[in-house]
C-alpha positions as CSV (number, residue, x, y, z in Angstrom):
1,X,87.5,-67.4,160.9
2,X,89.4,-69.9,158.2
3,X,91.3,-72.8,159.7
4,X,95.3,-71.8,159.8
5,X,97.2,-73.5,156.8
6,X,100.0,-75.9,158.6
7,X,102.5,-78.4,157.4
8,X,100.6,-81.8,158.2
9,X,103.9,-83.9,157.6
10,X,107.6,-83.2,156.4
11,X,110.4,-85.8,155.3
12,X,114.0,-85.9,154.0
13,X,115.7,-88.0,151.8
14,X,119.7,-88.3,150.6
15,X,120.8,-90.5,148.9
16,X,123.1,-93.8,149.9
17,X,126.3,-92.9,148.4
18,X,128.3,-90.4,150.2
19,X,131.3,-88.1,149.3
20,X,133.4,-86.8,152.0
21,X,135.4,-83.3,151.5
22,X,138.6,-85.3,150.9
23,X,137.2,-87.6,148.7
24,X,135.8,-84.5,146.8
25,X,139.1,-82.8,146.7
26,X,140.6,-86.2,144.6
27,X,138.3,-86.4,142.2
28,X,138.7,-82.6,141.9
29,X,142.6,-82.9,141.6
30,X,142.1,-86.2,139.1
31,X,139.8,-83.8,137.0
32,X,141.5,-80.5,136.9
33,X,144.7,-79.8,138.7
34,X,148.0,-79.9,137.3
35,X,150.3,-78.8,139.9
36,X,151.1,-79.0,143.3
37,X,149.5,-75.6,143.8
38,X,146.7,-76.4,142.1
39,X,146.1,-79.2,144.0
40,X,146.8,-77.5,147.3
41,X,144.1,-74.8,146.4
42,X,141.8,-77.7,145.6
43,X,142.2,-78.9,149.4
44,X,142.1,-75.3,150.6
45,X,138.4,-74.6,149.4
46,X,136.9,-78.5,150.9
47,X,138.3,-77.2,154.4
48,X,137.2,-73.8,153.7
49,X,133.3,-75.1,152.3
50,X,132.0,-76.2,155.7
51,X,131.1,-79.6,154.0
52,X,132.5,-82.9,155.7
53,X,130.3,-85.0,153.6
54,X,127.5,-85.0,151.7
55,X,125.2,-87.2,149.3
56,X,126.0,-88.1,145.9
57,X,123.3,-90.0,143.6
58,X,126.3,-90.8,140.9
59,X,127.7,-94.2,141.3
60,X,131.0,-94.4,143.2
61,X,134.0,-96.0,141.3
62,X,136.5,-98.0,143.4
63,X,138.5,-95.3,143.6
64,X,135.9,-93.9,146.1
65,X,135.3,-90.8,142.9
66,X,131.9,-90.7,140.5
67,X,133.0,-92.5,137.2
68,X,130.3,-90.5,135.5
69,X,133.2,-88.3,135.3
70,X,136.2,-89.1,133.1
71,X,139.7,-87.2,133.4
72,X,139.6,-86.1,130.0
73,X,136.0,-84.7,128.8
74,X,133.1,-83.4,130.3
75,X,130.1,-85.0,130.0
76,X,127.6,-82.8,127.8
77,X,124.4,-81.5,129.1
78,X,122.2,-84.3,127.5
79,X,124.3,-86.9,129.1
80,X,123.6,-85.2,132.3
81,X,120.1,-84.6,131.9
82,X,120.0,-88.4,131.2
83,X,121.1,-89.0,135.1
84,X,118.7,-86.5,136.5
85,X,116.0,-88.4,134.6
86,X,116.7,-91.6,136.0
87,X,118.0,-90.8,139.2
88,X,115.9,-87.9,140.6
89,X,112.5,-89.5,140.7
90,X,113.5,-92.2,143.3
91,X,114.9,-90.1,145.4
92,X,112.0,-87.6,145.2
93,X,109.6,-90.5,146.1
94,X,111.8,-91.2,148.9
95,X,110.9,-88.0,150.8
96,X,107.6,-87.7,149.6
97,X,106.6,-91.2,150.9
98,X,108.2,-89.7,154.6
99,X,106.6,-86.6,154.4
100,X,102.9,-88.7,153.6
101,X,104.1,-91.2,156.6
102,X,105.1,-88.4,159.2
103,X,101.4,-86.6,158.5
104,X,99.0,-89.9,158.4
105,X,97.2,-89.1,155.0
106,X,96.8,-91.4,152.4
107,X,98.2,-90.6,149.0
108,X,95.2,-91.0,147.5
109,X,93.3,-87.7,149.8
110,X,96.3,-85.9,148.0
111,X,94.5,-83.1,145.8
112,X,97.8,-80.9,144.8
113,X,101.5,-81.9,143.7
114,X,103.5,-78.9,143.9
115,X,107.3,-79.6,142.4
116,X,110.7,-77.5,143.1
117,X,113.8,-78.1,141.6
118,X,116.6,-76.1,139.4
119,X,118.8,-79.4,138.3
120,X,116.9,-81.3,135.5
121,X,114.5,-81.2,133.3
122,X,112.4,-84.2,131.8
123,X,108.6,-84.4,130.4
124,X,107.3,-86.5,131.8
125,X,108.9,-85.2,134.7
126,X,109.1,-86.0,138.7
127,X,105.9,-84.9,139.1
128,X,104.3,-87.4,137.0
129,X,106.8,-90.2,138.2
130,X,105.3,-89.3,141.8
131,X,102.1,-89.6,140.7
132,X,102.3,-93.6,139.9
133,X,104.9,-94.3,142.6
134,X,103.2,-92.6,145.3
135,X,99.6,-94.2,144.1
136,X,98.0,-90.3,144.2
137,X,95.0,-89.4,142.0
138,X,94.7,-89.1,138.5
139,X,93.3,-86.1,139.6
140,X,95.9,-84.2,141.7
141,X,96.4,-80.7,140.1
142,X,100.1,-80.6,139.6
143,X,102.4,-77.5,139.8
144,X,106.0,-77.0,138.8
145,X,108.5,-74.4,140.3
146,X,111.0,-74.5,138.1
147,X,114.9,-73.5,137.5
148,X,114.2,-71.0,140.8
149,X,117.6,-71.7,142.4
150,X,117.8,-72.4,146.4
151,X,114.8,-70.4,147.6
152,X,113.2,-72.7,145.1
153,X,110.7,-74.6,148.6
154,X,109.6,-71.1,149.7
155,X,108.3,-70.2,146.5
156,X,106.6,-74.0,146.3
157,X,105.6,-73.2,149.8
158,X,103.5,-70.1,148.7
159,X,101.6,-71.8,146.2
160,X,101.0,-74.4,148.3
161,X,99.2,-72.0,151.4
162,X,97.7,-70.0,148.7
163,X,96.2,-73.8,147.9
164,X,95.1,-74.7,150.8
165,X,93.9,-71.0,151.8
166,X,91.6,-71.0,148.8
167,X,90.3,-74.7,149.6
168,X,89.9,-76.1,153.0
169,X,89.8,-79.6,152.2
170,X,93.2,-79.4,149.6
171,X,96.0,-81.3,150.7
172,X,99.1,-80.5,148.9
173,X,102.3,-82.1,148.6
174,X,104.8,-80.0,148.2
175,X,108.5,-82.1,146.9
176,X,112.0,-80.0,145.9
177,X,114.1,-82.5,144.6
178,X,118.2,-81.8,143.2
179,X,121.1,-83.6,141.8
180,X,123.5,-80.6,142.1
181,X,126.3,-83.0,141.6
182,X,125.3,-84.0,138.0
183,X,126.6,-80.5,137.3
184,X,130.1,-80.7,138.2
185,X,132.3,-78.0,136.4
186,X,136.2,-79.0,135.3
187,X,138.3,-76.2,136.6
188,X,139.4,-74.2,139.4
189,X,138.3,-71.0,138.9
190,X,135.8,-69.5,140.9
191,X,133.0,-70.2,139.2
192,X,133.7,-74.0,138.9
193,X,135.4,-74.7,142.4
194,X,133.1,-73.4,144.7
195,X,129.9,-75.0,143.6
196,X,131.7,-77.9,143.2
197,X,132.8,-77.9,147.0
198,X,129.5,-77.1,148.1
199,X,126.8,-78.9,146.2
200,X,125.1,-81.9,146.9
201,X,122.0,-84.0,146.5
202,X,118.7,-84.7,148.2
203,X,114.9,-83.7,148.5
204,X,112.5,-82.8,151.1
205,X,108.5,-82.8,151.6
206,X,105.7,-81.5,153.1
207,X,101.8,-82.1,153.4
208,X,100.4,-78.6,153.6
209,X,96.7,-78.0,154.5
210,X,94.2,-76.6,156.5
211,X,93.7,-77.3,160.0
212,X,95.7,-77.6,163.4
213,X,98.8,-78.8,163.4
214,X,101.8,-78.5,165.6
215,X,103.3,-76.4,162.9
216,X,101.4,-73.5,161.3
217,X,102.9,-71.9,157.9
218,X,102.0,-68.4,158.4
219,X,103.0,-66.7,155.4
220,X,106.1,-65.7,153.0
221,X,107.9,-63.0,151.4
222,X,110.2,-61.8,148.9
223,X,112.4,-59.1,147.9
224,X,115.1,-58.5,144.8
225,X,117.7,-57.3,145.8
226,X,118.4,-54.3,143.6
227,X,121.0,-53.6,141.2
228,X,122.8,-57.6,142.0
229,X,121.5,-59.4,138.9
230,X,125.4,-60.2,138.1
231,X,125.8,-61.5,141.6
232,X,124.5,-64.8,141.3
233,X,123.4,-66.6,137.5
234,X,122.4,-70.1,137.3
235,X,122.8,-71.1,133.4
236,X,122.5,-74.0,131.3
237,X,125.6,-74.4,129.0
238,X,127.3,-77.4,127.1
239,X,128.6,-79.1,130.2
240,X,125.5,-78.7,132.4
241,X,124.1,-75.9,134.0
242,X,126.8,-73.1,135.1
243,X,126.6,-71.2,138.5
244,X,128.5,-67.8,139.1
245,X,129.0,-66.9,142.0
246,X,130.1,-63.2,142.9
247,X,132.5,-62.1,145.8
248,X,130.2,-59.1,146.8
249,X,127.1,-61.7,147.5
250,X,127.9,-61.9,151.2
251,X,128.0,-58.0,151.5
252,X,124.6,-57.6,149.6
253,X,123.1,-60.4,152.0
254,X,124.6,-58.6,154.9
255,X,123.1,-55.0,153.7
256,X,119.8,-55.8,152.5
257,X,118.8,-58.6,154.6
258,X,117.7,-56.7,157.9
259,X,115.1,-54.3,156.1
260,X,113.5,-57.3,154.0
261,X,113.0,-59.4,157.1
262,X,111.9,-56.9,159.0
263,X,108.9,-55.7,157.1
264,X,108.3,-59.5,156.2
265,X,108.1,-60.3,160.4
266,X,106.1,-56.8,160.5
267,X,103.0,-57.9,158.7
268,X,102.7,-60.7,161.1
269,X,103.4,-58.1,164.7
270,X,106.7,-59.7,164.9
271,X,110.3,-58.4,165.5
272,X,113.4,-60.2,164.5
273,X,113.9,-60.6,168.5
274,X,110.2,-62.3,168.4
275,X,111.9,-65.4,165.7
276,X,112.8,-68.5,168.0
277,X,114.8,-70.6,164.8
278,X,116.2,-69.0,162.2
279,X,116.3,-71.7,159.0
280,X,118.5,-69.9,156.7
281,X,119.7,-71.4,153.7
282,X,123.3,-72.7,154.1
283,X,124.5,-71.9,150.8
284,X,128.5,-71.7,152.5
285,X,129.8,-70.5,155.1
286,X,130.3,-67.0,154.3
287,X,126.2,-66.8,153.6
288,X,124.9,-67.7,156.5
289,X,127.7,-65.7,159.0
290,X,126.5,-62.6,156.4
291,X,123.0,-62.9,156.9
292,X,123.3,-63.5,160.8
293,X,126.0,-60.3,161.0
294,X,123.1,-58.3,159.0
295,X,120.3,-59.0,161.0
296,X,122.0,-58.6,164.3
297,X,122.2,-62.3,165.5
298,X,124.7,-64.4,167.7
299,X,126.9,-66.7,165.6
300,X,124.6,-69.3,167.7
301,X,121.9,-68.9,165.5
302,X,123.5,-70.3,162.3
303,X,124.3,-73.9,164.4
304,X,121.5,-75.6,162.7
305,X,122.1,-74.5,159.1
306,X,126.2,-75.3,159.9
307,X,125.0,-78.3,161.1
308,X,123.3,-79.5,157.6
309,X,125.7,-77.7,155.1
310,X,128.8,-80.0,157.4
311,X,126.7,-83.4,157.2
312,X,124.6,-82.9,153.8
313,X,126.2,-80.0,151.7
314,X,124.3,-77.3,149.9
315,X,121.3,-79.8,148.1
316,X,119.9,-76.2,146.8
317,X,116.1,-75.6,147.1
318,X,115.6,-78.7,149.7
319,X,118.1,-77.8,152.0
320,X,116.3,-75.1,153.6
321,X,113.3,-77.8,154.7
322,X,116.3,-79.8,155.8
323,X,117.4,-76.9,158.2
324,X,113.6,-76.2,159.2
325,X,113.5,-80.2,160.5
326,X,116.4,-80.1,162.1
327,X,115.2,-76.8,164.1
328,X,112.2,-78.9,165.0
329,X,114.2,-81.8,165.8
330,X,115.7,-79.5,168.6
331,X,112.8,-78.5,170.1
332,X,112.3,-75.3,168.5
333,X,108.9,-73.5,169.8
334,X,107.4,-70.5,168.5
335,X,108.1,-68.5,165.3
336,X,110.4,-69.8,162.7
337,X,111.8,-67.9,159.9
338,X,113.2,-69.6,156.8
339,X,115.3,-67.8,154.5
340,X,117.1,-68.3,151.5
341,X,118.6,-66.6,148.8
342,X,118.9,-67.4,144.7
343,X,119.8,-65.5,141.0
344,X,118.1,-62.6,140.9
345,X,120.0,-61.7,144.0
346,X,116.4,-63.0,145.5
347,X,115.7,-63.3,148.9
348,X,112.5,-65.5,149.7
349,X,111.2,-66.2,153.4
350,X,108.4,-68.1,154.8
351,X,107.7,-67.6,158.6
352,X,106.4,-71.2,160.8
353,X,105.1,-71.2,163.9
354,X,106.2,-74.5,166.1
355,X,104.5,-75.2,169.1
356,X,106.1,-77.7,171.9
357,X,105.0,-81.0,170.1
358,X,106.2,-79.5,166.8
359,X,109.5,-82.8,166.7
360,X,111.2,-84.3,163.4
């Protein structure tokens, strides 16, 4: 019998500067509103986003707002490129050096780099950058998961078991790193307001390999959901990359959700009664109250993804391994199910199994 793949280490990482909702609703006014109303629907969505703070990488003015951002233009989409180079690597390394720590392997026994992130692109890239900071091989087979949205970690997570599945003795670091902020959209309209209220920054890591561990990584899924390609877009424009977001994406988690999960938990004997933690992505409030209303779950079940959209915001594909810690941090035992959902409409899931001395 092959030894079980299991995450060896994890670690998190945001960054020092942090922007609470009401700071966030100034700089939103100072950019785009105009009126009273305006600026009263700019207040409305903070309380509404479930975020009371959240990590920013941008330097903070003394005004308490990112001067990265001036009142009158937007900053193009090299200019913003330009901060994700210099900024995400450090951050990145931050997590990944915790993640290393937490498992007890030395960089160097590192045989795989697996990369996530939708926010930036360089070449050389984060990868590379980890691969002189962190001291790994010359030799580590690198692999990027690229412009995936916030499911981006499961998919990372796949390749990485399939890794360590095909080669006992690979250890793989797996890193999602994303400076959602860089991207911040003048305007209230839907499309700009709401990512702007919810999206932060951060990165999370794991050491994935063969053996025993207190966490095993059993497996993962994924399902499209059909006919929602216009539901959720993730595009690169002149002013940085451009989410849309449509109203009907809670009511396509909250139909589709239950069948998907089901025949994921299925191929492993499991029932959706048989999960113990539920790490769903927190991509807003509405999300994760959609997909616990679709699979049949008490409001109770969401309190750890609540818990890191309130403190760290929606950091896109890290923030699910930031919900998955904090379940372990709990004392979460038995299976785990993390899902999350990106463009496509997508919805990616990768089942854990904790035992008792499975802690962040």
């Amino acid at each position: 019998m092959s030894a079980a793949v299991c995450v060896l280490g994890m670690g998190t990482a945001v960054p020092e500067n942090r922007l609470s909702a009401e700071a966030f609703a100034e700089l939103a006014i100072r950019l785009s509103a105009n009126s009273p109303k305006e600026e009263g629907l700019v207040r409305a969505v903070a309380r509404r986003s479930g975020v009371a703070e959240r990590g920013i990488v941008l330097p903070r003015g003394e005004s308490g707002a990112a001067p990265f951002y001036p009142p009158l233009a937007s900053p193009g989409t090299a200019e913003r490129m330009g901060a994700y180079e210099e900024l995400a690597p450090a951050l990145a390394a931050a997590a990944a050096r915790a993640a290393l720590a937490n498992s007890g392997i030395d960089a160097g026994a590192i045989t795989h780099l697996v990369t996530a992130s939708c926010t930036g692109f360089s070449a050389p890239g984060v990868d590379l950058y980890l691969v002189g900071a962190l001291g790994l091989s010359a030799d580590v087979a690198r692999v990027h998961v690229g412009f995936m949205g916030c499911h981006g970690a499961v998919n990372a997570c796949r390749v990485a078991r399939a890794l360590a599945s095909e080669n006992t003795d690979a250890r793989v670091l797996v890193v999602a790193v994303e400076l959602c902020t860089i991207h911040f959209q003048y305007g209230l309209g839907r499309d700009e307001l709401l990512p702007n209220a919810l999206f932060a920054d951060g990165a999370a890591a794991m050491v994935i390999g063969a053996g025993e561990a207190p966490l095993r990584l059993l497996g993962t899924a994924s399902r499209v959901i059909p006919n929602s390609a216009h539901a959720m877009t993730w595009r690169i424009a002149d002013t940085g990359f451009r989410m849309t977001l449509d109203s009907s994406v809670p009511d396509l988690i909250a139909a589709h959700v239950r069948v998907f999960v089901e025949g994921a938990l299925a191929r492993h004997g499991l029932s959706v009664d048989d999960v113990a933690g539920w790490a769903i992505h927190p991509g807003g409030p509405r999300v994760i109250d959609s997909a616990l209303a679709g699979l049949g779950l008490p409001s109770a079940a969401g309190d750890a993804s609540r818990d890191v959209l309130r403190h760290h915001g929606n950091m896109s594909s890290a923030t699910v391994l930031f919900v998955l810690e904090e379940l372990l941090r709990r004392g979460t035992c038995g299976p785990i199910a993390a899902l999350a959902f990106g463009p496509g409409l997508t919805a990616e899931l990768a089942l854990f199994a904790a035992t008792a001395r499975s802690s962040a």
